[in-house]
Backbone as CSV, one residue per row, in Angstrom:
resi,resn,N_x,N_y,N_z,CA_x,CA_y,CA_z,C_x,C_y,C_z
1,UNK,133.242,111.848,56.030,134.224,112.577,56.836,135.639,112.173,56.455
2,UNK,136.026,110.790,56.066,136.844,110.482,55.542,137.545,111.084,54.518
3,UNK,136.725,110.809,53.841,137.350,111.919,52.364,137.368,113.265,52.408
4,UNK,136.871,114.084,53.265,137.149,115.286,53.572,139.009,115.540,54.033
5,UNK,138.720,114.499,55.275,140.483,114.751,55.638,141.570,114.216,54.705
6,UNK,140.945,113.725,53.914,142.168,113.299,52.787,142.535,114.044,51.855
7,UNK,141.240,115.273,51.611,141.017,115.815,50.886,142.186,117.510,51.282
8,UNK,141.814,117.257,52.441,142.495,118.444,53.729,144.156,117.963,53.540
9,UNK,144.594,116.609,53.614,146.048,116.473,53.437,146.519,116.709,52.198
10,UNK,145.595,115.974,50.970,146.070,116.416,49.952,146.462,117.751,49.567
11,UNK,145.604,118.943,49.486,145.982,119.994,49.763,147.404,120.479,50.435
12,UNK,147.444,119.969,51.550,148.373,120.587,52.632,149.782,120.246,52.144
13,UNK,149.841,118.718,51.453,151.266,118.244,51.148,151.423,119.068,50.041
14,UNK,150.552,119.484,49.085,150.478,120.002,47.563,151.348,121.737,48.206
15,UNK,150.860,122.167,49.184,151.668,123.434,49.743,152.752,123.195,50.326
16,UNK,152.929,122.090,51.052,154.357,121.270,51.411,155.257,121.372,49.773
17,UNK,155.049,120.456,49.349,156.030,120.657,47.877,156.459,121.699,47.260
18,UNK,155.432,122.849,47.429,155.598,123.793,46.833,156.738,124.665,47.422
19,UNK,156.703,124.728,49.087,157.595,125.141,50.103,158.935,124.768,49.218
20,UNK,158.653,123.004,49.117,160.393,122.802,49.285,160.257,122.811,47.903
21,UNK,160.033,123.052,46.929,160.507,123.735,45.418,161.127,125.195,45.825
22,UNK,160.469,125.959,46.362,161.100,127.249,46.533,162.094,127.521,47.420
23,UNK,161.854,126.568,48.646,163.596,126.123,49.040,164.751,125.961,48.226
24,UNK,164.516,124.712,47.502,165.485,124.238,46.808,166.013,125.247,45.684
25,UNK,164.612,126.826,45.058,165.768,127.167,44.471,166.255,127.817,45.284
26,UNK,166.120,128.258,46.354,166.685,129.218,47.209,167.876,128.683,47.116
27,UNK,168.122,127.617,47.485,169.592,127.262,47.825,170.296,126.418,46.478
28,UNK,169.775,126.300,45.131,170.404,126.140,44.272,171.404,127.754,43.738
29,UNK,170.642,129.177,44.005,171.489,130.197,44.061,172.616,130.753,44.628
30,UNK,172.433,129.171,45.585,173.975,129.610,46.433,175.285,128.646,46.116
31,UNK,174.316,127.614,44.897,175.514,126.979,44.123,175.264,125.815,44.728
32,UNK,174.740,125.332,45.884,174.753,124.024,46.565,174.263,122.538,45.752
33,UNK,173.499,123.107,44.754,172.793,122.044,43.500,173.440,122.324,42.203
34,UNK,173.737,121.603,41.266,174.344,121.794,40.103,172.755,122.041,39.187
35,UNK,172.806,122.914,38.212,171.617,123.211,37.679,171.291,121.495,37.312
36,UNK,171.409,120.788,36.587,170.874,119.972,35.332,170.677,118.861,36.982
37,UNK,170.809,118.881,38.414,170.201,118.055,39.045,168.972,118.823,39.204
38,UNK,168.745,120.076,39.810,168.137,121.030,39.958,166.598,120.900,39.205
39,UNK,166.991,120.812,37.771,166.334,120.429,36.850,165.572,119.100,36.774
40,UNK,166.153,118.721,37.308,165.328,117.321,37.519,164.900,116.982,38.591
41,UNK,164.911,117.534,39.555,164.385,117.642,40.941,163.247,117.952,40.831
42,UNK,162.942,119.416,40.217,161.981,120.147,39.993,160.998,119.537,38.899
43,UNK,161.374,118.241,38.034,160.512,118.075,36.910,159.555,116.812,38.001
44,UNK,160.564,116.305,38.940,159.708,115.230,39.673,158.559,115.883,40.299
45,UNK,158.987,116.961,41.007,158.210,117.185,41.790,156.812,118.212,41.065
46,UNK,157.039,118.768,40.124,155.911,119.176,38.838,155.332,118.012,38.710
47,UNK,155.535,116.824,38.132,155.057,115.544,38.407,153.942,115.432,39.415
48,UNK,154.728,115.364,40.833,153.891,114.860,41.789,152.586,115.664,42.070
49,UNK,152.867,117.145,41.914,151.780,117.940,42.134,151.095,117.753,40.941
50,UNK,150.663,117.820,39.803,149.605,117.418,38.738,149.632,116.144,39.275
51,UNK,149.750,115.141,39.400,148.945,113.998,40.117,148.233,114.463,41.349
52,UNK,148.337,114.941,42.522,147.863,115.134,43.326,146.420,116.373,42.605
53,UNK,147.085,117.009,42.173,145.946,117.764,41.608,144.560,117.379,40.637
54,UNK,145.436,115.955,40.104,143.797,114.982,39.787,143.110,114.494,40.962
55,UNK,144.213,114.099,41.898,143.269,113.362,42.645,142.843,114.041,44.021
56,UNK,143.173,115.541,43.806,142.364,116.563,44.588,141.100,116.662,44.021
57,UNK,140.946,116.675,42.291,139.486,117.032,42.041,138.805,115.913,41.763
58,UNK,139.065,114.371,41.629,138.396,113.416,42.082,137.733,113.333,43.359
59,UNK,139.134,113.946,44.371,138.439,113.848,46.160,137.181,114.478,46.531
60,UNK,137.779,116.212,46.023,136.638,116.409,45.622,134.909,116.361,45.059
61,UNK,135.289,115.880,44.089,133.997,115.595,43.710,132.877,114.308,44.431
62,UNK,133.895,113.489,44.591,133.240,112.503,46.009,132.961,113.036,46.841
63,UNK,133.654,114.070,48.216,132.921,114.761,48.852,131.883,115.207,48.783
64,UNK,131.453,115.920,47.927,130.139,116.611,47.144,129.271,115.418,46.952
65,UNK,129.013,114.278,46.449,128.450,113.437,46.259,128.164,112.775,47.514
66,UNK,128.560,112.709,48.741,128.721,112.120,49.869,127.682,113.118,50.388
67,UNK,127.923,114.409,50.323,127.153,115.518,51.275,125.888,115.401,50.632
68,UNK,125.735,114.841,49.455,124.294,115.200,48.431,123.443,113.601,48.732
69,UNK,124.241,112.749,49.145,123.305,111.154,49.577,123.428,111.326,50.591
70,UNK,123.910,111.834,51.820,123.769,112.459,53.051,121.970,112.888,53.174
71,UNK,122.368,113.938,52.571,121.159,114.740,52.387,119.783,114.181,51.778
72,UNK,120.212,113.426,50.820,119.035,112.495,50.625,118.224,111.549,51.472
73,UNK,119.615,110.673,52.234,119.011,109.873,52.984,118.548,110.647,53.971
74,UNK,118.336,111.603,54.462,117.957,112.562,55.854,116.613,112.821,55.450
75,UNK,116.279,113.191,53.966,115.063,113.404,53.395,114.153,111.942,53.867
76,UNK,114.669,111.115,53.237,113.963,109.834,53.021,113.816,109.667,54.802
77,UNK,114.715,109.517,55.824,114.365,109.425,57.393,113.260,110.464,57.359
78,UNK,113.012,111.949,57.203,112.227,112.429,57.830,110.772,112.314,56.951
79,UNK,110.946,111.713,55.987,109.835,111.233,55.511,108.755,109.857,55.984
80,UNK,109.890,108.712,56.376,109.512,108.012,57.204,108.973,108.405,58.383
81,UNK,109.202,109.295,59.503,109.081,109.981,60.460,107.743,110.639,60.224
82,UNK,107.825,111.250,59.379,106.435,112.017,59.228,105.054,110.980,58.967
83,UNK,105.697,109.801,58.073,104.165,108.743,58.003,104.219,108.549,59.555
84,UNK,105.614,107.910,60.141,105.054,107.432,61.582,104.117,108.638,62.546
85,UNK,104.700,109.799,62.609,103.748,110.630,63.693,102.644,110.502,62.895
86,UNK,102.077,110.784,61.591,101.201,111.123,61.685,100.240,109.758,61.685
87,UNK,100.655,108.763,61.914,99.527,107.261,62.337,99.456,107.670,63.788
88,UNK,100.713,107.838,64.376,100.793,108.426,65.787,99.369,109.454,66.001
89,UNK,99.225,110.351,65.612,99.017,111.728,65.381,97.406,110.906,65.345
90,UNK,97.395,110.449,64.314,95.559,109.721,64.261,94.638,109.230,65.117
91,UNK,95.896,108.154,65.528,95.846,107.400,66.806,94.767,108.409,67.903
92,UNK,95.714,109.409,68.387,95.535,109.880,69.116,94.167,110.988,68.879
93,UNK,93.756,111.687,67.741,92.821,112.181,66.998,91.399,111.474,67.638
94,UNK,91.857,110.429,66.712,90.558,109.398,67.074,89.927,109.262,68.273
95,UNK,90.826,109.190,69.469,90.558,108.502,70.837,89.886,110.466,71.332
96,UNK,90.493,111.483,70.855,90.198,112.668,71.318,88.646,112.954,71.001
97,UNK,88.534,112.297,69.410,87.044,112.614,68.738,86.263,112.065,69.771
98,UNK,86.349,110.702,69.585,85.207,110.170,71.009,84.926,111.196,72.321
99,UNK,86.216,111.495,72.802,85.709,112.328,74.022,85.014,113.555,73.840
100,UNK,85.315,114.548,72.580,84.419,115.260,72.336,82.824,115.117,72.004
101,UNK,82.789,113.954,71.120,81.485,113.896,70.967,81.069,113.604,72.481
102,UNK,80.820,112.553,73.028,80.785,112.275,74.497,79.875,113.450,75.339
103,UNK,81.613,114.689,75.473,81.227,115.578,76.137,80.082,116.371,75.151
104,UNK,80.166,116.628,73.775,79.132,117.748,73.565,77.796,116.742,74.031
105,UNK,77.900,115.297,73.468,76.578,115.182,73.837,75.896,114.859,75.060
106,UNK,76.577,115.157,76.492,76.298,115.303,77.630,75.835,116.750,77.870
107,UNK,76.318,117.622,77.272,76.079,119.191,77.391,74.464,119.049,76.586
108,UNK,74.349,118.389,75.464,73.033,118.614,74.947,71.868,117.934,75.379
109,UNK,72.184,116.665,75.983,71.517,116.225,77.007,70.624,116.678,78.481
110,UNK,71.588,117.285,78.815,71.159,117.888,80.194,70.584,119.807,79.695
111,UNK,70.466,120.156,78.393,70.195,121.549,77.956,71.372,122.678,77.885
112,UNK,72.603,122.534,78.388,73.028,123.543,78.067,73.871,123.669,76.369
113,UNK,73.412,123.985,75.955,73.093,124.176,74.572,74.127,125.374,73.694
114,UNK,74.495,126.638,74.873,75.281,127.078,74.990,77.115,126.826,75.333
115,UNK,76.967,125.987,76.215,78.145,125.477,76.749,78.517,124.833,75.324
116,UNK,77.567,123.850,74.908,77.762,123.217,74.206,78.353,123.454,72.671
117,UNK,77.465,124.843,72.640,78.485,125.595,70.969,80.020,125.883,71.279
118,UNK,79.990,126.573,72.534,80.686,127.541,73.092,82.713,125.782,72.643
119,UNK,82.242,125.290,72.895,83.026,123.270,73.568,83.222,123.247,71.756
120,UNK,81.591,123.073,71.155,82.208,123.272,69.265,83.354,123.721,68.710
121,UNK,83.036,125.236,68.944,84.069,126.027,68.409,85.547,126.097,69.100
122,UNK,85.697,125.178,70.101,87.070,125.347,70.627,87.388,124.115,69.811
123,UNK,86.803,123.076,69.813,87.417,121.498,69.093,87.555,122.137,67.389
124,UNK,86.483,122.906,66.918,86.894,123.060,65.259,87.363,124.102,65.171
125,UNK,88.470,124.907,66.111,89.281,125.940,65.966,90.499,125.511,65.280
126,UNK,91.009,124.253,65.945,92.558,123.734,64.998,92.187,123.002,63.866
127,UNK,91.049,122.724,63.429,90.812,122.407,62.367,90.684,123.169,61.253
128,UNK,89.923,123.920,62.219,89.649,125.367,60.560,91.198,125.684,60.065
129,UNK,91.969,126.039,61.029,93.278,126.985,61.302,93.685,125.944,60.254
130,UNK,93.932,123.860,60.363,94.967,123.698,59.729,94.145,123.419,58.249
131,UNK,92.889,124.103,57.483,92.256,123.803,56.232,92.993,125.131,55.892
132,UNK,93.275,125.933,56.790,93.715,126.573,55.794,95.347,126.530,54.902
133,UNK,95.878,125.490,55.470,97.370,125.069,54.809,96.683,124.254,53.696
134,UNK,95.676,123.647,53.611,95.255,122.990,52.128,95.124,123.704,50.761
135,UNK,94.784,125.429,51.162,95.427,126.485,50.210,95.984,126.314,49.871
136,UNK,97.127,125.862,50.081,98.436,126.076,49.737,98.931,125.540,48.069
137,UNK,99.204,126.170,47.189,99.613,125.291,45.849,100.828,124.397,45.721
138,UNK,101.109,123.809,47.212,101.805,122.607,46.953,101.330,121.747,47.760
139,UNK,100.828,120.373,47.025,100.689,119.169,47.485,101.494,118.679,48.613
140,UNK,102.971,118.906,48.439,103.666,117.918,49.099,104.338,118.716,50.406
141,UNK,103.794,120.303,50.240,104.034,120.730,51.251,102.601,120.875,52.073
142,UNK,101.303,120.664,51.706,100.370,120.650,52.667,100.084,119.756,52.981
143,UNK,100.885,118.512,52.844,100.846,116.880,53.519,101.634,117.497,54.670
144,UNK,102.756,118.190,54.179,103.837,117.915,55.674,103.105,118.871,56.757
145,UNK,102.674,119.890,56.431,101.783,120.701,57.321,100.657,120.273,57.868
146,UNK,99.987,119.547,57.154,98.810,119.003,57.598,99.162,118.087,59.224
147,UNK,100.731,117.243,58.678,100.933,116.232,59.837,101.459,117.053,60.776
148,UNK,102.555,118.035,61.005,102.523,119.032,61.581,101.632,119.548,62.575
149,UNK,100.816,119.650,62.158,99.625,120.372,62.872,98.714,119.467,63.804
150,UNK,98.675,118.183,62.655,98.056,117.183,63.702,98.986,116.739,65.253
151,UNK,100.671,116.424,64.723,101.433,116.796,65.997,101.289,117.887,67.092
152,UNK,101.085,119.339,66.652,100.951,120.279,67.145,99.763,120.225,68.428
153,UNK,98.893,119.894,68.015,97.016,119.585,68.624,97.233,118.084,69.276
154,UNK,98.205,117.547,69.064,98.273,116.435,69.902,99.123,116.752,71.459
155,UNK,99.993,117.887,71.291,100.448,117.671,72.221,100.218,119.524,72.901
156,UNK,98.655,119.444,72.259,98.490,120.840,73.181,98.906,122.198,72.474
157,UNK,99.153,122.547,71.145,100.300,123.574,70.771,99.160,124.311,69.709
158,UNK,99.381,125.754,69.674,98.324,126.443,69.643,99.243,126.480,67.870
159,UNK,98.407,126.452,66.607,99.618,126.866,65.393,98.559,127.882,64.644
160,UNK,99.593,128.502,63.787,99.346,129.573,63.044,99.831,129.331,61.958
161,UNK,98.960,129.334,60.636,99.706,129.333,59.258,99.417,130.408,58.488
162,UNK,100.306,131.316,58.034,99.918,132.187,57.024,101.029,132.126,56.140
163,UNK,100.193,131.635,54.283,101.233,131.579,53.443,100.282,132.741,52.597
164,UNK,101.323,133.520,52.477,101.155,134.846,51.327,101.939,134.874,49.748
165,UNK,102.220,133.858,49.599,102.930,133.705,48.565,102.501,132.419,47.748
166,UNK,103.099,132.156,46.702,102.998,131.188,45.904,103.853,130.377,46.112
167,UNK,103.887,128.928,46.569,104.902,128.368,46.609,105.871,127.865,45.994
168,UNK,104.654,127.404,44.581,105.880,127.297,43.696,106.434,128.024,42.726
169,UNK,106.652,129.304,43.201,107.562,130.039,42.699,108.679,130.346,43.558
170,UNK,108.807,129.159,44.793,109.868,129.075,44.982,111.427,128.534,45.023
171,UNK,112.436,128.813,44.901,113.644,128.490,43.476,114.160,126.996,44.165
172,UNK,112.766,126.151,45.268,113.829,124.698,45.916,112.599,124.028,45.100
173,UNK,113.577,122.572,45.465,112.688,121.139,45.539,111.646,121.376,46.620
174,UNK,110.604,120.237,46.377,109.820,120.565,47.223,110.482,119.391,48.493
175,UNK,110.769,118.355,48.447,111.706,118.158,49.305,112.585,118.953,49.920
176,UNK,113.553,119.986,49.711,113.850,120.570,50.064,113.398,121.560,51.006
177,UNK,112.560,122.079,50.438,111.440,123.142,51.359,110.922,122.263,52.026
178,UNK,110.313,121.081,51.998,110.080,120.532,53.610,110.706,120.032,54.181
179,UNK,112.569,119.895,53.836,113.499,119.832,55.207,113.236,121.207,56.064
180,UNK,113.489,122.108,55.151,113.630,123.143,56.373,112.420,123.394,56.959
181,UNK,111.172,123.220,56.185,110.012,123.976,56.993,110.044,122.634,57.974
182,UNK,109.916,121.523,58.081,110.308,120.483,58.797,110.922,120.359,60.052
183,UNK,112.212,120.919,59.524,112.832,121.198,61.179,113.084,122.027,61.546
184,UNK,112.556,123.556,61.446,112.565,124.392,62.274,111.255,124.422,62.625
185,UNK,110.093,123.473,62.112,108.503,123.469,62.956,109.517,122.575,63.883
186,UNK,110.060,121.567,63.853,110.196,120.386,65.050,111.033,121.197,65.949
187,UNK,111.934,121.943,65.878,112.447,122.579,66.844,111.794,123.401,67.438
188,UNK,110.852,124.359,66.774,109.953,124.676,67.693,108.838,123.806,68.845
189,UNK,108.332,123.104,67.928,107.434,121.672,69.041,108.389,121.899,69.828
190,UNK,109.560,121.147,70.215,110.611,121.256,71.017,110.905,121.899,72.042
191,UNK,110.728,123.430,71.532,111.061,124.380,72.696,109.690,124.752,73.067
192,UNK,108.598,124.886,72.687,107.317,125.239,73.445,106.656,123.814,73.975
193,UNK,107.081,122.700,73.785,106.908,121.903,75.454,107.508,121.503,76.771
194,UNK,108.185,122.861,76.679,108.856,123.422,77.616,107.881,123.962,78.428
195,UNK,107.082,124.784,78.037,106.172,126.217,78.479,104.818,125.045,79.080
196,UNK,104.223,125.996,80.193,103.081,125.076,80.414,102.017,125.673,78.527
197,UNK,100.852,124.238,78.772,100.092,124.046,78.033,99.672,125.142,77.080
198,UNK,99.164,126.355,78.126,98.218,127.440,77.374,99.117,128.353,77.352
199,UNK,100.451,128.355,77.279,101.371,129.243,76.522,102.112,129.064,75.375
200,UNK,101.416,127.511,74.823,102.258,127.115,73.745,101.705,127.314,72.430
201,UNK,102.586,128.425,71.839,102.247,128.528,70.579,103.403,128.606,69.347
202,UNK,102.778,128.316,68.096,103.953,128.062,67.109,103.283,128.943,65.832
203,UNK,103.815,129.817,64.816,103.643,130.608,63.920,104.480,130.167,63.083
204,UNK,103.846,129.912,61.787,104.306,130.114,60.369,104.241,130.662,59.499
205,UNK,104.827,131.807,59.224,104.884,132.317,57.644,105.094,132.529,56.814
206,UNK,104.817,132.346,55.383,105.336,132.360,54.332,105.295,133.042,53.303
207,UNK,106.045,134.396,53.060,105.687,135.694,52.344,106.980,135.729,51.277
208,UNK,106.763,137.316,50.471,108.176,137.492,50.329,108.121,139.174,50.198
209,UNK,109.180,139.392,49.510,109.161,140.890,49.487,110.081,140.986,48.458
210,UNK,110.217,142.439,47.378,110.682,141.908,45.859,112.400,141.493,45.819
211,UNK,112.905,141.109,46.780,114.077,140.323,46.577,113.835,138.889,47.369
212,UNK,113.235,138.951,48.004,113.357,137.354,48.766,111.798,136.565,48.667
213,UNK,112.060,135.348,48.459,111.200,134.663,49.542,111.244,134.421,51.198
214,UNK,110.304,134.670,51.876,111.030,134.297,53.415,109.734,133.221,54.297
215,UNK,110.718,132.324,54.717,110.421,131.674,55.988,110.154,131.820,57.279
216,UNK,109.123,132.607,57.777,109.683,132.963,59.208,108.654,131.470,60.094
217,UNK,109.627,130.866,61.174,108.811,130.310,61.841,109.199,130.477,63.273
218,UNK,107.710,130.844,64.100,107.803,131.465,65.245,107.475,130.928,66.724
219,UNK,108.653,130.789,67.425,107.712,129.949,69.092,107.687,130.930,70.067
220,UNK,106.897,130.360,71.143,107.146,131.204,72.352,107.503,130.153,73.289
221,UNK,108.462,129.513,72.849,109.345,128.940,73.802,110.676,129.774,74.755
222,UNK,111.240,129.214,75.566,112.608,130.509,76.124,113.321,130.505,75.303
223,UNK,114.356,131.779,75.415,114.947,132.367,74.928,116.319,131.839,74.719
224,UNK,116.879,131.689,73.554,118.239,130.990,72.965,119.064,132.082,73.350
225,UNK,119.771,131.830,74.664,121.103,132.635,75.044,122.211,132.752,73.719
226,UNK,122.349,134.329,73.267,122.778,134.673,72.229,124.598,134.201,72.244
227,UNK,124.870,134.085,73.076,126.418,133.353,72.770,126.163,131.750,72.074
228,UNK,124.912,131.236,71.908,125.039,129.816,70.984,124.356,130.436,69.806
229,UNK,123.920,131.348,69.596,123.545,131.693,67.973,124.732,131.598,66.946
230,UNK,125.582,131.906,67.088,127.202,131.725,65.759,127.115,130.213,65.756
231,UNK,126.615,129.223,67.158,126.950,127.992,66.658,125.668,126.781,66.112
232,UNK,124.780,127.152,66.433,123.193,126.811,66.293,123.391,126.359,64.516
233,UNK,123.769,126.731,63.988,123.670,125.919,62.507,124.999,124.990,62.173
234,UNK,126.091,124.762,63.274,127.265,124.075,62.973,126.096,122.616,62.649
235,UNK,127.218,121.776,62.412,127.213,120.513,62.316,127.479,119.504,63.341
236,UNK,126.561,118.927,64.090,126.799,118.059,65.304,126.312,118.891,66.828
237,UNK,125.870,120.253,66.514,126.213,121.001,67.527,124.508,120.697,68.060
238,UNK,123.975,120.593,69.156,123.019,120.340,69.672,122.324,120.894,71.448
239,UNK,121.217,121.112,71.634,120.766,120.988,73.067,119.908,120.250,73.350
240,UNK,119.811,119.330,72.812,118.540,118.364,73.147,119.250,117.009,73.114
241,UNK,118.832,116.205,74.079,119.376,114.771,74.023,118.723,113.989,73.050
242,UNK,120.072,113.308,72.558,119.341,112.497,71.797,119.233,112.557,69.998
243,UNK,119.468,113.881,69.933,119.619,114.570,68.504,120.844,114.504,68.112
244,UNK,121.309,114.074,66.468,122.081,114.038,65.723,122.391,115.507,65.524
245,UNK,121.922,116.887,65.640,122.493,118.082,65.484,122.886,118.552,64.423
246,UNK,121.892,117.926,63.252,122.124,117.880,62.129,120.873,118.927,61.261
247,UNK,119.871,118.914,62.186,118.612,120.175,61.684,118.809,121.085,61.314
248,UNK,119.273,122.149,61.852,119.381,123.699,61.542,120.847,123.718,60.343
249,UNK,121.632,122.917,60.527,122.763,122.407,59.884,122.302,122.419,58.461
250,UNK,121.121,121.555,58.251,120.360,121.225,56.722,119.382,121.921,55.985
251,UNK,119.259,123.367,57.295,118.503,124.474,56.771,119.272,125.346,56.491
252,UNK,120.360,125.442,57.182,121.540,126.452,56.392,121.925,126.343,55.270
253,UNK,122.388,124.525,55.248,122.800,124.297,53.987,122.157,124.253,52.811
254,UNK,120.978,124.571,52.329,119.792,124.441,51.835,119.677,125.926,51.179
255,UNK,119.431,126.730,52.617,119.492,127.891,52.182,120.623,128.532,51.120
256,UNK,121.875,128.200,51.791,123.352,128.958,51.535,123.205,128.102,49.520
257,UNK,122.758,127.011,49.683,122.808,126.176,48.348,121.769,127.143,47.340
258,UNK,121.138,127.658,47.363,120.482,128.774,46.668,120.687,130.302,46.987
259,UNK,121.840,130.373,47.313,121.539,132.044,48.058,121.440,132.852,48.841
260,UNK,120.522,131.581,49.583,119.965,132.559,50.939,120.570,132.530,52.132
261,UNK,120.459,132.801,53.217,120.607,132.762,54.786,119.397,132.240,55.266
262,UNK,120.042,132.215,56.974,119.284,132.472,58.063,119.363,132.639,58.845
263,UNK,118.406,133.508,59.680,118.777,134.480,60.948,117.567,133.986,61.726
264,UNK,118.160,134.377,63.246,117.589,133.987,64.149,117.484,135.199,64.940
265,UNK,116.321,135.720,65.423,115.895,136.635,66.398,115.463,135.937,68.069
266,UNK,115.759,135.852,69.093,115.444,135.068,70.043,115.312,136.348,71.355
267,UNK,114.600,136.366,72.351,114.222,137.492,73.361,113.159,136.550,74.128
268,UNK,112.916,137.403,75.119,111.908,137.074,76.249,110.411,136.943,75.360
269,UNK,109.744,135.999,75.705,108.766,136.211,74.973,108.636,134.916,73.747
270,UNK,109.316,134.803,73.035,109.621,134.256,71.688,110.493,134.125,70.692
271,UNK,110.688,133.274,69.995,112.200,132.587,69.307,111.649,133.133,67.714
272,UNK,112.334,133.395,66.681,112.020,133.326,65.596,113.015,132.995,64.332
273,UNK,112.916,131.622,63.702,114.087,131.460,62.462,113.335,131.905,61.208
274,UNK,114.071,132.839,60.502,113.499,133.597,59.377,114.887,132.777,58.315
275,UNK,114.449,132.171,57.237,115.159,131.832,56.047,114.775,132.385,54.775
276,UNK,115.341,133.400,54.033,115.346,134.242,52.774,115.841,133.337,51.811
277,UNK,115.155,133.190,50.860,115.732,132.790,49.471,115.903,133.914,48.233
278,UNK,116.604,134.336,48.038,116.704,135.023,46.564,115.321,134.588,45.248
279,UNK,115.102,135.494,45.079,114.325,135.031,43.946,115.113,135.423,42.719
280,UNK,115.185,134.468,41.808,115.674,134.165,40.558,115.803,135.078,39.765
281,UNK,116.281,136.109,38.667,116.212,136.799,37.731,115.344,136.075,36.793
282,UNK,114.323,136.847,36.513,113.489,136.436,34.859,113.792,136.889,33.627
283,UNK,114.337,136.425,32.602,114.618,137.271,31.515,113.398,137.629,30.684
284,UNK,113.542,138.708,30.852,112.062,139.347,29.984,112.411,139.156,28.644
285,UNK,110.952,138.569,27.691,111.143,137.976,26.245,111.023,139.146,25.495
286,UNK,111.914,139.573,24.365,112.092,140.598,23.371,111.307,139.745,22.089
287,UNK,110.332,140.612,22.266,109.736,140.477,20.783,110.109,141.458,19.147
């Protein structure tokens, strides 16, 4: 932040000088300066601005470097984060498995045999749902989904994955693509444990169409009163205690860093952040 505002004065004095160069000839035409001081007034101050103008694009370029280990280290936190939930996430798995077996094998015990499929297929419903993110042709994005999901089923949350696309034909890091798919799943968790239990659900999809790749991820949490949508991707800007306000911030910037946007649809019912990436021009090979 530092070097930003230095970066902001430098600038500002560099238009300051320039002012009083065009002052000064203003009023050298009225005779008030003898040319050959005039002349040398003006060679200082040519001077000062090419210095400032190196060390505008030095400032520069540190800024940029600041925003890019920023961004790194945010990677590396939510990477940490993700091993912790998902030991979290196990933890809790584990202690759930017992009670299922338990209960089915009290149901098979006493004969109902029915009840008992019926109890199956509800426990290997979020399982099937999250084998199917193991499709997926990226490794390092069906780790983050996988833990995802185990969060999701830990705290009750109904998820949906549909990827229709290839992933890696898409134009990020794969770090990258799991900041954003990252925290707009966590913002959703977020707003659908709000909702009681059996209304909480979260949708992911991942398609494209022949100009974009797109992100859509979907809650049925309440509805984001549309006067904070212009500010929902600032920097610092937040509704949750406790949050740095830096999430949606690092999906914009992510996006906007290749191209794309993102838009937010929000109504009664359900929230939805859709992020488009451009897909790349291919140069077709002339034989």
């Amino acid at each position: 932040m530092g070097h930003s505002y230095s970066l902001i004065f430098i600038i500002l004095f560099q238009f300051l000088i320039l002012a009083v160069i065009n002052l000064s000839i203003w009023i050298s035409q009225t005779g008030a300066f003898p040319v050959k001081s005039l002349a040398d007034f003006l060679g200082i101050f040519n001077i000062i601005i090419a210095l400032l103008t190196i060390v505008a694009v030095f400032s520069i370029k540190r800024v940029v470097m600041t925003v890019e280990r920023e961004a790194e280290e945010r990677s590396a936190r939510e990477s940490l984060k993700q091993v912790e939930e998902l030991i979290k996430t196990m933890r809790v798995q584990r202690h759930d498995f017992n009670n299922h077996i338990e209960t089915i094998y009290g149901l098979v015990e006493v004969g109902e045999y029915e009840h008992a499929r019926r109890y199956m297929e509800e426990v290997m419903a979020p399982i099937i749902s999250t084998a199917e993110i193991m499709k997926a042709d990226n490794p390092v994005v069906s780790a983050l989904l996988q833990v995802k999901a185990g969060i999701a089923e830990a705290k009750h949350v109904a998820v949906e994955f549909e990827i229709d696309t290839e992933l890696r034909n898409i134009p990020l890091l794969s770090k990258e693509l799991n900041v954003i798919i990252g925290n707009l799943f966590d913002n959703a968790l977020e707003a659908t444990s709000r909702q009681e239990p059996e209304g909480r659900r979260i949708k992911l999809k991942i398609n494209e169409d022949p100009h974009y790749y797109k992100i859509h991820v979907t809650n049925t949490g309440p509805p984001i009163p549309k006067e904070l949508h212009p500010r929902l991707f600032e920097r610092g800007f937040t509704t949750k205690k406790g949050s740095e306000g830096i999430g949606l911030y690092s999906v914009k910037y992510l996006a906007e860093k290749y191209g794309g946007n993102v838009k937010v649809d929000s109504g009664e019912g359900e929230t939805t952040f859709l992020v488009e990436i451009p897909k790349k021009m291919r140069k077709e090979v002339i034989c």
